[in-house]
SERO-4910 file (N, C-alpha, C, O; in steps of 0.05 Angstrom, whole numbers):
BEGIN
 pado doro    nc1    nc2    nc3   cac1   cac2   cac3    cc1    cc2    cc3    oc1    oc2    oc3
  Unk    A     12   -412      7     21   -388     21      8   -386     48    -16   -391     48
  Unk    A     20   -381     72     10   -376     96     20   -356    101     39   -346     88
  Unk    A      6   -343    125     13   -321    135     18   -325    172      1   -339    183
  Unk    A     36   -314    186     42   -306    201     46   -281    223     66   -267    223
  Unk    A     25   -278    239     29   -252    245     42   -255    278     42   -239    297
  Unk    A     48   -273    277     59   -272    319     85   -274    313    100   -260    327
  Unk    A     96   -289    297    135   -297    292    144   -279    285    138   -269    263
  Unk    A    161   -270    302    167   -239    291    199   -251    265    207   -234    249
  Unk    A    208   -271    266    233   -285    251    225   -287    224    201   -288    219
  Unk    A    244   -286    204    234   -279    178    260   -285    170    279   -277    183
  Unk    A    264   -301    144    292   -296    124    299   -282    104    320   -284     93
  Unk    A    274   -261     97    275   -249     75    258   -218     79    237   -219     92
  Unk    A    267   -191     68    254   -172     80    248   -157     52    270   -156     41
  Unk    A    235   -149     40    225   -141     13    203   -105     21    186   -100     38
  Unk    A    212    -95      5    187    -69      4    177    -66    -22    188    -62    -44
  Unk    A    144    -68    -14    130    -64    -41    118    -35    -46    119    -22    -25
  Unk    A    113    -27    -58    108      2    -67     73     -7    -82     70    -27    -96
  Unk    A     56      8    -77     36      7    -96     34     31    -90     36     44    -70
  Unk    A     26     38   -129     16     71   -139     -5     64   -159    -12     41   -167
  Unk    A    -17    100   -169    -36     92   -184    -51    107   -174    -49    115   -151
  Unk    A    -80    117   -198    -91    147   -189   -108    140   -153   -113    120   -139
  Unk    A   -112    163   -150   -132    157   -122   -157    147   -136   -165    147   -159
  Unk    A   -170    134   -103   -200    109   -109   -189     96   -126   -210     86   -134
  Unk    A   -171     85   -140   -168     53   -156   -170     28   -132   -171      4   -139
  Unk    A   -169     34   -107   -170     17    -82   -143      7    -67   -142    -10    -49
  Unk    A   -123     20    -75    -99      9    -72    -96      6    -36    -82    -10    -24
  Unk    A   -108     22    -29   -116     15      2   -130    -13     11   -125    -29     29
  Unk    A   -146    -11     -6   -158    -37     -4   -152    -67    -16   -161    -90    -11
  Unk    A   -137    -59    -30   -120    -82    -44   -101    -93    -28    -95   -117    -32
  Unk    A    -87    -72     -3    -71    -83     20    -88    -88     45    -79   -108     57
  Unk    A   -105    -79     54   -123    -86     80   -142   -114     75   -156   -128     90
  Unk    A   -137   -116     45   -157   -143     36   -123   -173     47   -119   -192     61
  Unk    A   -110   -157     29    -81   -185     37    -77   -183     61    -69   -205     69
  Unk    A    -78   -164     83    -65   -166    103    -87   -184    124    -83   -204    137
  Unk    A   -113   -167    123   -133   -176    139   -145   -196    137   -159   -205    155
  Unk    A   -142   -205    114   -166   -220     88   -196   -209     93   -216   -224     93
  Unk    A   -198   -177     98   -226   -177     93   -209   -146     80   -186   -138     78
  Unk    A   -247   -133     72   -244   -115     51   -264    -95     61   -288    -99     63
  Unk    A   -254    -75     66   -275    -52     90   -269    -35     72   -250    -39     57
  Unk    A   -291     -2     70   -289     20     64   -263     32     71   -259     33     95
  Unk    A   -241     43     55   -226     53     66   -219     84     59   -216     90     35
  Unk    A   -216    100     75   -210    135     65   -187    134     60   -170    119     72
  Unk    A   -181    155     36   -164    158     22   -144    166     36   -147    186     49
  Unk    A   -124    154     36    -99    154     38    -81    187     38    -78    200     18
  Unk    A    -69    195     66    -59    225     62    -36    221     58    -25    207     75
  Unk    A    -23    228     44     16    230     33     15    196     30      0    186     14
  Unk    A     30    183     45     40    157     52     31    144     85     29    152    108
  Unk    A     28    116     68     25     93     99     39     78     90     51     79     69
  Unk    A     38     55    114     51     17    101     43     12    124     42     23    146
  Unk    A     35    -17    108     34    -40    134     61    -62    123     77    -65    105
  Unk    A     50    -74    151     69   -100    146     59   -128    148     48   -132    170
  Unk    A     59   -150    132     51   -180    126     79   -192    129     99   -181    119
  Unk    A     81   -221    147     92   -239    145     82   -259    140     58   -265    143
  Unk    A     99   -272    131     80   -297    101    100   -308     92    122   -296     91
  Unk    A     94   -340     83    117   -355     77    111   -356     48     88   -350     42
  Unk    A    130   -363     26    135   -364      5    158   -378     -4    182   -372     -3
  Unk    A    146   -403    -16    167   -425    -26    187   -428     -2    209   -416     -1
  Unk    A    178   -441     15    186   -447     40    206   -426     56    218   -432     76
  Unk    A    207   -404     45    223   -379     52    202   -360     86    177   -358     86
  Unk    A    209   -355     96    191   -333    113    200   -302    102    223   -292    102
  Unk    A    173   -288     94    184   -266     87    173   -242    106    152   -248    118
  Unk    A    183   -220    110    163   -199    116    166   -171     98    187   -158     96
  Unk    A    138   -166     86    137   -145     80    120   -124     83     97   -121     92
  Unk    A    143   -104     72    140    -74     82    116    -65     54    123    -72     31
  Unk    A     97    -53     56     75    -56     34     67    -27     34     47    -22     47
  Unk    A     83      1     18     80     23     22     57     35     -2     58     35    -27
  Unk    A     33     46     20      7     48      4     19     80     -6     28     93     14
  Unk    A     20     92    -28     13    114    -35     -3    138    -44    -15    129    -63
  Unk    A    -11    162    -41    -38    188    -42    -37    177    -73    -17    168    -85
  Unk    A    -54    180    -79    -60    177   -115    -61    208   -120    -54    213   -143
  Unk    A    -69    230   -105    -78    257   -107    -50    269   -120    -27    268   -110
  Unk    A    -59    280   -142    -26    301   -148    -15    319   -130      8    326   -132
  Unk    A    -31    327   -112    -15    340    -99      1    333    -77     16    350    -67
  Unk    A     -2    303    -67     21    287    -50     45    276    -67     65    263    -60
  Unk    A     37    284    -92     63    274   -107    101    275   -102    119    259   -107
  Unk    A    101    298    -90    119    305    -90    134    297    -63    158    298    -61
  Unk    A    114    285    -37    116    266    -19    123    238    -23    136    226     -6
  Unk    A    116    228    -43    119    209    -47    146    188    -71    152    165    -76
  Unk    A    154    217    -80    171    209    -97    198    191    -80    210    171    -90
  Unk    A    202    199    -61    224    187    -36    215    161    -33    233    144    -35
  Unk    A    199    154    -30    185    122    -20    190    103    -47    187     79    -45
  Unk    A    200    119    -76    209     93    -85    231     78    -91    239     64   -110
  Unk    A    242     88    -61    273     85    -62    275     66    -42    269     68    -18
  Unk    A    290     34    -62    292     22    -48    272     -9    -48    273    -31    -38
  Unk    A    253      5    -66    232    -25    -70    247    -40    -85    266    -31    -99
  Unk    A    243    -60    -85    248    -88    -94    210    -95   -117    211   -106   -139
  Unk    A    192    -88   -107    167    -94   -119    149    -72   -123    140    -62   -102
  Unk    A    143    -64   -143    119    -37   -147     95    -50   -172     99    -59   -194
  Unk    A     70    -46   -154     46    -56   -160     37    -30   -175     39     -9   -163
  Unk    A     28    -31   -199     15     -6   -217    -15     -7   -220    -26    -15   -241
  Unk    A    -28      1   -196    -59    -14   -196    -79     12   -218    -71     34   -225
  Unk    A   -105      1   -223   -122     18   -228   -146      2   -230   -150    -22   -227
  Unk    A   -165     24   -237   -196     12   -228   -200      0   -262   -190      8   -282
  Unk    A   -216    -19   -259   -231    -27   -283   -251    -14   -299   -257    -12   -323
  Unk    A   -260     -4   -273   -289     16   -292   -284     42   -298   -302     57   -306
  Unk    A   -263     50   -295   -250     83   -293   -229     90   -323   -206    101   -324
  Unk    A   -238     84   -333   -208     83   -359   -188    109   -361   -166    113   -372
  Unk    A   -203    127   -344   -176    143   -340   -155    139   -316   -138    155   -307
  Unk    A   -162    114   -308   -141    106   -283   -126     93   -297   -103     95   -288
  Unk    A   -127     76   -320   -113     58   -340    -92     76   -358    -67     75   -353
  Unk    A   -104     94   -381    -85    106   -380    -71    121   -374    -50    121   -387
  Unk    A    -74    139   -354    -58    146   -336    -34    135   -322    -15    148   -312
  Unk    A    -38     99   -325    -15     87   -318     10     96   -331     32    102   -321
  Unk    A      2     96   -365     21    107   -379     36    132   -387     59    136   -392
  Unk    A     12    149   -385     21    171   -381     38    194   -363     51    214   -368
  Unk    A     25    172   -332     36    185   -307     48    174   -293     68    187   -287
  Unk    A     46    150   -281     56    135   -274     81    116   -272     94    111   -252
  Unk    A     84    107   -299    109     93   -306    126    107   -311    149    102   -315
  Unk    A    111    134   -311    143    161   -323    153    160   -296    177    164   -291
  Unk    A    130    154   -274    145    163   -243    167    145   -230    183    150   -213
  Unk    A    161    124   -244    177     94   -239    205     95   -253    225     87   -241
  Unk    A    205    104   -279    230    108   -287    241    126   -280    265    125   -285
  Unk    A    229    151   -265    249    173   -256    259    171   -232    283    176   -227
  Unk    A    233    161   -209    251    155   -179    252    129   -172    252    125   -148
  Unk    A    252    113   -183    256     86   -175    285     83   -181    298     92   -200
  Unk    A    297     63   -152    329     77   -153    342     42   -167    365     40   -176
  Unk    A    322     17   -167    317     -6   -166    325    -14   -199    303    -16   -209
  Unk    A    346    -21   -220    331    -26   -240    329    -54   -251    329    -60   -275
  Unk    A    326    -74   -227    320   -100   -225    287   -102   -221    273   -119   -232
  Unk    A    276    -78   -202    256    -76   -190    227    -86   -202    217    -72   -219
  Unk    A    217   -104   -195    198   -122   -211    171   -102   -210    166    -84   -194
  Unk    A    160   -112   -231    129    -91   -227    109   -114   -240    111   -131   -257
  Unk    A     88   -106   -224     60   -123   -235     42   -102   -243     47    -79   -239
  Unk    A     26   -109   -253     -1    -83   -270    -28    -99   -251    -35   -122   -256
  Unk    A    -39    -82   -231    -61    -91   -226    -88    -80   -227    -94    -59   -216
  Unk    A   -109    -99   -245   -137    -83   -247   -145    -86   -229   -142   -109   -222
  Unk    A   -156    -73   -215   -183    -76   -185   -216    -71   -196   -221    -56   -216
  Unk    A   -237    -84   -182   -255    -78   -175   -271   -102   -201   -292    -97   -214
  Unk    A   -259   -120   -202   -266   -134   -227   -299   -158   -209   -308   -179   -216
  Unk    A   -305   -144   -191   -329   -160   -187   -353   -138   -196   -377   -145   -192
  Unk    A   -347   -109   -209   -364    -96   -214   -363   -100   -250   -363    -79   -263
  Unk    A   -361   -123   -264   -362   -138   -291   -377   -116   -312   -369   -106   -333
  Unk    A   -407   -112   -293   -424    -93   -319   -415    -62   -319   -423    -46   -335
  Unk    A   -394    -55   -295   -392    -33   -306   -361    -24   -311   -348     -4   -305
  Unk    A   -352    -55   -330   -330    -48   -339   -316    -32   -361   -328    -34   -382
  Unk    A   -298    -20   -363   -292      2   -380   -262    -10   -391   -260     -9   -415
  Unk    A   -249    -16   -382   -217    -35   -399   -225    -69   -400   -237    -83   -385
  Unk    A   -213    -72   -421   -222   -100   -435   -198   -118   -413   -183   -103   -400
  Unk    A   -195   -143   -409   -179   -160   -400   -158   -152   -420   -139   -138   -412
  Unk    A   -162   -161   -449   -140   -156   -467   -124   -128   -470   -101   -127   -479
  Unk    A   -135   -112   -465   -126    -76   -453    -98    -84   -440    -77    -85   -452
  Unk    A   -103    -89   -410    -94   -102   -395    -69   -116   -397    -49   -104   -389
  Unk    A    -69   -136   -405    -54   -159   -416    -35   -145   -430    -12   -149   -423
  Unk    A    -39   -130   -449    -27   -121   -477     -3    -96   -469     21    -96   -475
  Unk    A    -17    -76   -453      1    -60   -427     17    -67   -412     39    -55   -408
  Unk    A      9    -93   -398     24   -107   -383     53   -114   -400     75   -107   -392
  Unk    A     50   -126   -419     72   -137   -436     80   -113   -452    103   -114   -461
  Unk    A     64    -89   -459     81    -62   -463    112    -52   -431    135    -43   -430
  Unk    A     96    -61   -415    118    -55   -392    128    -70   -383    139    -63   -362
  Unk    A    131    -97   -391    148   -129   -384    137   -127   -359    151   -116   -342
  Unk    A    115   -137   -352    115   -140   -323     93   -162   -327     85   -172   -347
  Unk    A     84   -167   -296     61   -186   -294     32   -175   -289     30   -153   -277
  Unk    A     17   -184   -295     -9   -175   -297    -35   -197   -283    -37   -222   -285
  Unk    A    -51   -180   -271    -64   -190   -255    -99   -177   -251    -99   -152   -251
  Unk    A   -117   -185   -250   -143   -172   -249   -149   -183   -221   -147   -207   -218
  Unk    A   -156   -168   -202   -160   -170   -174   -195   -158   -171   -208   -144   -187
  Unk    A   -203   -170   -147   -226   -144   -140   -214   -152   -102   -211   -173    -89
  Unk    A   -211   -131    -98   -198   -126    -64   -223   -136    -48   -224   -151    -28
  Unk    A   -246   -123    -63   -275   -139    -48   -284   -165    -46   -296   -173    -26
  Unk    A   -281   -174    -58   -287   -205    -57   -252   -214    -53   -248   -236    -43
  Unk    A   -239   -206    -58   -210   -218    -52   -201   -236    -68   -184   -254    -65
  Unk    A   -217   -227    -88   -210   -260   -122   -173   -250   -114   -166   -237    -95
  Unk    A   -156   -260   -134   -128   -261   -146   -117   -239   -122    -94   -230   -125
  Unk    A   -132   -230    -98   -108   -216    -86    -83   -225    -78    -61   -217    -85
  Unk    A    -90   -245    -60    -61   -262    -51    -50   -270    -70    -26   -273    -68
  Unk    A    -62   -275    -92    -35   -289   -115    -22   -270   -127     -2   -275   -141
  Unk    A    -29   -250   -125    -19   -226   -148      1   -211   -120     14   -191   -127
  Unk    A      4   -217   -102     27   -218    -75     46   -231    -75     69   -225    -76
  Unk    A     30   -260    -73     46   -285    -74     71   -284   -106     96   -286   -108
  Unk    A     52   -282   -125     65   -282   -146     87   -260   -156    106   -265   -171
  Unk    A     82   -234   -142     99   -215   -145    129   -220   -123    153   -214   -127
  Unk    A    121   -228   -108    149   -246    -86    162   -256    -98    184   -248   -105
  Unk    A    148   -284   -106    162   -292   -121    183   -291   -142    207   -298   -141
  Unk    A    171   -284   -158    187   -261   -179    216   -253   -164    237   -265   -166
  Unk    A    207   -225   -146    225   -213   -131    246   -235   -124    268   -231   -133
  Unk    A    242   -254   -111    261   -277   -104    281   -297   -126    301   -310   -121
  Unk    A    264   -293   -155    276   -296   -178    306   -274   -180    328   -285   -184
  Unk    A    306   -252   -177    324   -239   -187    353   -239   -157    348   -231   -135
  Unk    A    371   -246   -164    401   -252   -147    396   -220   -135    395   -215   -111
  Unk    A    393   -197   -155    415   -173   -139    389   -170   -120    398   -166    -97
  Unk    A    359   -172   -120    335   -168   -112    338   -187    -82    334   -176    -61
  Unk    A    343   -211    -84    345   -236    -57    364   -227    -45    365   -232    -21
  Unk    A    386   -212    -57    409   -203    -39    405   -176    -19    415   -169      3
  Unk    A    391   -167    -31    371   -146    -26    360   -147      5    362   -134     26
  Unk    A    348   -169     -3    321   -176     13    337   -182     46    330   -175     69
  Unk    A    362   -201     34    376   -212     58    394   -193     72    397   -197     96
  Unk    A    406   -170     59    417   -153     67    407   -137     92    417   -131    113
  Unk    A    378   -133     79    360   -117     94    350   -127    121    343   -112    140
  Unk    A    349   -151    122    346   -169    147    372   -168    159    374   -168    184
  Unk    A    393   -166    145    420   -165    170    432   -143    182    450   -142    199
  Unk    A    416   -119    168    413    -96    175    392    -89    191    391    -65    196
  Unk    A    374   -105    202    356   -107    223    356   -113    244    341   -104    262
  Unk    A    376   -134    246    386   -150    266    413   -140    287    419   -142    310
  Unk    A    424   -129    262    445   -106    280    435    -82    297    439    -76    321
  Unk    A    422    -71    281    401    -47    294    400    -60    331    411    -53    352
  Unk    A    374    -92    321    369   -106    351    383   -113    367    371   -118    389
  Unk    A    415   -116    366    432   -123    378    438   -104    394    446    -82    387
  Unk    A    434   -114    425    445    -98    445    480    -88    442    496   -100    428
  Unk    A    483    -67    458    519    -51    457    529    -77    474    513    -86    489
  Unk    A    551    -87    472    566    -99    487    580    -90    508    599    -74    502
  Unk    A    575    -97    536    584    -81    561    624    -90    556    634   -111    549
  Unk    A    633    -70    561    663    -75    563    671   -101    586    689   -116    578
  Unk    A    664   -105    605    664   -132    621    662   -151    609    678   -169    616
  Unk    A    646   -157    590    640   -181    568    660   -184    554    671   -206    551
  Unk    A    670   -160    542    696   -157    516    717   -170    526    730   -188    513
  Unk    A    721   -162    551    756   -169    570    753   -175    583    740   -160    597
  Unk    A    763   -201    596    758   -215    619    784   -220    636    789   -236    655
  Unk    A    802   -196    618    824   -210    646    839   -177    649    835   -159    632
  Unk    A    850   -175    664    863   -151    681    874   -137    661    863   -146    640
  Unk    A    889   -122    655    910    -99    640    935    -92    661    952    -76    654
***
Protein backbone atom coordinates (compact mmCIF):
# COMPACT_ATOMS: atom_id res chain seq x y z
CA UNK A 1 0.00 0.00 0.00
CA UNK A 2 1.36 3.54 -0.76
CA UNK A 3 0.12 6.65 -0.18
CA UNK A 4 -0.15 9.71 -2.18
CA UNK A 5 -0.69 13.08 -1.10
CA UNK A 6 0.28 15.54 -4.24
CA UNK A 7 -1.85 13.48 -7.22
CA UNK A 8 -4.87 14.85 -6.85
CA UNK A 9 -6.23 11.69 -9.76
CA UNK A 10 -7.76 8.79 -8.20
CA UNK A 11 -10.08 5.83 -9.75
CA UNK A 12 -11.96 5.08 -6.88
CA UNK A 13 -13.71 7.40 -4.18
CA UNK A 14 -15.01 5.50 -0.90
CA UNK A 15 -16.29 7.16 2.56
CA UNK A 16 -15.39 5.58 5.73
CA UNK A 17 -17.32 6.34 8.86
CA UNK A 18 -15.61 5.49 12.23
CA UNK A 19 -17.86 5.45 15.55
CA UNK A 20 -17.67 4.27 18.95
CA UNK A 21 -17.77 5.74 22.56
CA UNK A 22 -15.51 8.94 23.05
CA UNK A 23 -11.48 8.51 24.04
CA UNK A 24 -11.54 4.89 22.31
CA UNK A 25 -8.93 7.07 19.95
CA UNK A 26 -10.83 7.06 16.87
CA UNK A 27 -9.13 10.37 16.18
CA UNK A 28 -6.13 8.93 16.53
CA UNK A 29 -6.63 5.89 14.68
CA UNK A 30 -7.04 8.39 11.57
CA UNK A 31 -4.15 11.04 12.23
CA UNK A 32 -1.95 7.76 12.85
CA UNK A 33 -3.04 6.44 8.90
CA UNK A 34 -2.99 9.66 7.51
CA UNK A 35 0.22 11.17 9.05
CA UNK A 36 1.84 7.95 10.15
CA UNK A 37 2.45 9.54 13.43
CA UNK A 38 0.26 9.46 16.59
CA UNK A 39 -0.11 12.88 18.64
CA UNK A 40 -2.46 13.74 21.60
CA UNK A 41 -5.60 14.47 20.06
CA UNK A 42 -8.86 16.55 21.66
CA UNK A 43 -11.92 15.17 21.41
CA UNK A 44 -13.63 15.56 18.57
CA UNK A 45 -16.87 18.29 18.46
CA UNK A 46 -20.01 16.89 16.37
CA UNK A 47 -18.07 15.70 13.17
CA UNK A 48 -14.60 16.03 11.08
CA UNK A 49 -12.91 14.04 8.05
CA UNK A 50 -9.88 13.97 6.51
CA UNK A 51 -8.83 12.74 3.36
CA UNK A 52 -5.95 9.83 2.31
CA UNK A 53 -5.00 8.95 -1.18
CA UNK A 54 -3.46 5.59 -1.37
CA UNK A 55 -3.20 2.92 -3.84
CA UNK A 56 -4.83 -0.44 -3.30
CA UNK A 57 -4.41 -3.47 -5.51
CA UNK A 58 -3.13 -1.35 -8.12
CA UNK A 59 -6.36 0.85 -7.94
CA UNK A 60 -5.73 4.73 -6.74
CA UNK A 61 -8.20 5.46 -4.18
CA UNK A 62 -9.19 8.55 -2.17
CA UNK A 63 -10.76 8.53 0.95
CA UNK A 64 -13.20 10.47 2.66
CA UNK A 65 -12.48 9.19 6.55
CA UNK A 66 -15.49 10.75 8.70
CA UNK A 67 -14.25 10.89 12.44
CA UNK A 68 -17.32 10.96 14.75
CA UNK A 69 -18.20 12.83 18.72
CA UNK A 70 -18.45 9.51 20.72
CA UNK A 71 -20.33 12.02 23.37
CA UNK A 72 -24.24 11.32 23.37
CA UNK A 73 -25.02 14.36 23.06
CA UNK A 74 -23.56 14.93 19.35
CA UNK A 75 -25.56 11.99 18.54
CA UNK A 76 -28.08 13.36 16.92
CA UNK A 77 -25.43 15.32 14.57
CA UNK A 78 -24.16 12.64 13.54
CA UNK A 79 -26.77 10.31 12.59
CA UNK A 80 -26.67 12.12 8.78
CA UNK A 81 -23.00 11.21 8.21
CA UNK A 82 -23.95 7.61 7.84
CA UNK A 83 -25.42 8.17 4.75
CA UNK A 84 -23.69 7.01 2.07
CA UNK A 85 -20.58 5.05 3.54
CA UNK A 86 -19.42 2.30 1.76
CA UNK A 87 -17.01 1.40 5.14
CA UNK A 88 -17.82 1.86 8.99
CA UNK A 89 -15.05 1.09 11.46
CA UNK A 90 -16.67 0.10 15.09
CA UNK A 91 -13.59 1.05 17.20
CA UNK A 92 -13.19 0.76 21.06
CA UNK A 93 -10.53 0.89 23.68
CA UNK A 94 -9.07 -2.39 25.04
CA UNK A 95 -8.74 -1.41 28.52
CA UNK A 96 -12.26 0.21 28.86
CA UNK A 97 -14.84 -2.74 28.61
CA UNK A 98 -17.52 -0.46 28.63
CA UNK A 99 -16.43 0.84 25.21
CA UNK A 100 -16.81 -2.94 24.02
CA UNK A 101 -20.05 -3.47 25.04
CA UNK A 102 -21.43 -0.62 24.21
CA UNK A 103 -20.60 -1.56 20.67
CA UNK A 104 -23.51 -3.75 21.06
CA UNK A 105 -25.66 -2.16 22.80
CA UNK A 106 -25.29 1.31 21.16
CA UNK A 107 -23.71 1.29 18.42
CA UNK A 108 -24.63 -1.36 15.96
CA UNK A 109 -28.32 -0.37 16.83
CA UNK A 110 -27.03 3.02 15.24
CA UNK A 111 -25.71 1.24 12.13
CA UNK A 112 -28.78 -0.57 11.46
CA UNK A 113 -30.99 2.36 11.84
CA UNK A 114 -29.09 5.13 9.77
CA UNK A 115 -26.87 3.47 7.66
CA UNK A 116 -28.61 3.89 4.23
CA UNK A 117 -25.73 1.20 2.77
CA UNK A 118 -26.86 -2.50 3.17
CA UNK A 119 -23.73 -3.80 1.32
CA UNK A 120 -21.83 -1.45 3.67
CA UNK A 121 -18.75 -3.39 5.03
CA UNK A 122 -17.80 -2.97 8.73
CA UNK A 123 -14.65 -3.92 10.64
CA UNK A 124 -14.55 -4.10 14.69
CA UNK A 125 -11.53 -2.24 15.84
CA UNK A 126 -9.67 -2.67 19.34
CA UNK A 127 -7.29 0.32 20.02
CA UNK A 128 -4.69 0.93 22.46
CA UNK A 129 -3.37 -2.71 22.42
CA UNK A 130 0.27 -1.48 23.26
CA UNK A 131 -1.20 -0.81 26.83
CA UNK A 132 -1.25 -5.16 27.17
CA UNK A 133 -1.18 -4.95 31.20
CA UNK A 134 -3.97 -2.93 31.37
CA UNK A 135 -6.11 -4.93 29.29
CA UNK A 136 -9.74 -5.47 30.01
CA UNK A 137 -11.38 -7.51 26.60
CA UNK A 138 -9.68 -10.78 25.79
CA UNK A 139 -8.49 -11.05 21.89
CA UNK A 140 -11.11 -13.89 21.86
CA UNK A 141 -13.99 -11.24 23.17
CA UNK A 142 -13.12 -9.59 20.15
CA UNK A 143 -12.92 -12.09 17.55
CA UNK A 144 -16.16 -13.80 18.76
CA UNK A 145 -18.21 -10.14 18.36
CA UNK A 146 -16.63 -9.62 15.33
CA UNK A 147 -18.16 -12.84 13.81
CA UNK A 148 -21.42 -11.98 15.99
CA UNK A 149 -21.61 -8.97 13.39
CA UNK A 150 -20.00 -10.70 10.15
CA UNK A 151 -17.46 -8.28 9.91
CA UNK A 152 -13.63 -8.08 10.14
CA UNK A 153 -11.75 -7.65 13.09
CA UNK A 154 -8.69 -6.07 13.89
CA UNK A 155 -6.57 -5.08 17.23
CA UNK A 156 -4.69 -1.80 16.43
CA UNK A 157 -2.82 0.57 18.93
CA UNK A 158 -2.95 4.13 16.86
CA UNK A 159 0.30 4.73 19.07
CA UNK A 160 2.71 2.67 17.93
CA UNK A 161 0.72 2.25 14.63
CA UNK A 162 0.83 -1.84 14.89
CA UNK A 163 -2.26 -3.14 12.28
CA UNK A 164 -3.34 0.52 11.52
CA UNK A 165 -2.74 0.61 7.84
CA UNK A 166 -3.83 -2.93 7.43
CA UNK A 167 -7.06 -2.70 9.16
CA UNK A 168 -7.52 0.43 6.20
CA UNK A 169 -5.91 -1.35 3.66
CA UNK A 170 -7.92 -4.41 4.49
CA UNK A 171 -11.23 -2.69 4.96
CA UNK A 172 -10.82 -1.20 1.12
CA UNK A 173 -10.35 -3.92 0.10
CA UNK A 174 -13.23 -5.68 1.11
CA UNK A 175 -15.23 -2.51 0.01
CA UNK A 176 -13.79 -3.18 -3.59
CA UNK A 177 -14.98 -6.89 -3.17
CA UNK A 178 -18.63 -5.90 -3.27
CA UNK A 179 -19.99 -4.81 -7.27
CA UNK A 180 -22.92 -2.44 -5.87
CA UNK A 181 -19.97 -0.89 -3.32
CA UNK A 182 -17.08 -0.41 -6.54
CA UNK A 183 -19.95 1.01 -8.41
CA UNK A 184 -20.34 3.23 -5.74
CA UNK A 185 -17.01 4.24 -5.47
CA UNK A 186 -16.82 4.96 -9.37
CA UNK A 187 -19.97 6.77 -9.52
CA UNK A 188 -18.77 9.08 -6.95
CA UNK A 189 -15.62 9.99 -8.85
CA UNK A 190 -17.80 10.82 -11.97
CA UNK A 191 -19.74 12.88 -10.00
CA UNK A 192 -16.65 14.81 -9.07
CA UNK A 193 -15.47 15.36 -12.20
CA UNK A 194 -18.58 16.93 -13.55
CA UNK A 195 -18.85 19.26 -10.58
CA UNK A 196 -14.82 20.17 -12.11
CA UNK A 197 -15.84 20.67 -15.46
CA UNK A 198 -15.90 24.13 -16.58
CA UNK A 199 -19.68 25.60 -18.35
CA UNK A 200 -19.09 25.42 -21.97
CA UNK A 201 -18.95 28.96 -23.62
CA UNK A 202 -21.72 28.93 -26.49
CA UNK A 203 -18.83 29.88 -29.16
CA UNK A 204 -17.36 26.42 -28.54
CA UNK A 205 -20.95 24.67 -28.96
CA UNK A 206 -21.53 26.39 -32.59
CA UNK A 207 -19.21 27.27 -34.86
CA UNK A 208 -21.06 28.28 -37.72
CA UNK A 209 -23.64 31.20 -38.31
CA UNK A 210 -27.67 30.65 -37.88
Amino acid sequence: MSSSGQNSSYDLSFKILLIGDSAVGKSSLIVSFISGSAKDIAPTIGVDFKIKLLTVADKRLKLTIWDTAGQERFRTLTSSYYRGAQGIILAYDVTRRNTFTNLSEVWSKEVELYSTNQDCVKILVGNKVDRESERAVSTEEGLALAKEFGCLFFECSAKTRENVDKCFEELTLKIMEVPSLLEEGSASLKRNILKQKPEPQASQEFGCCL
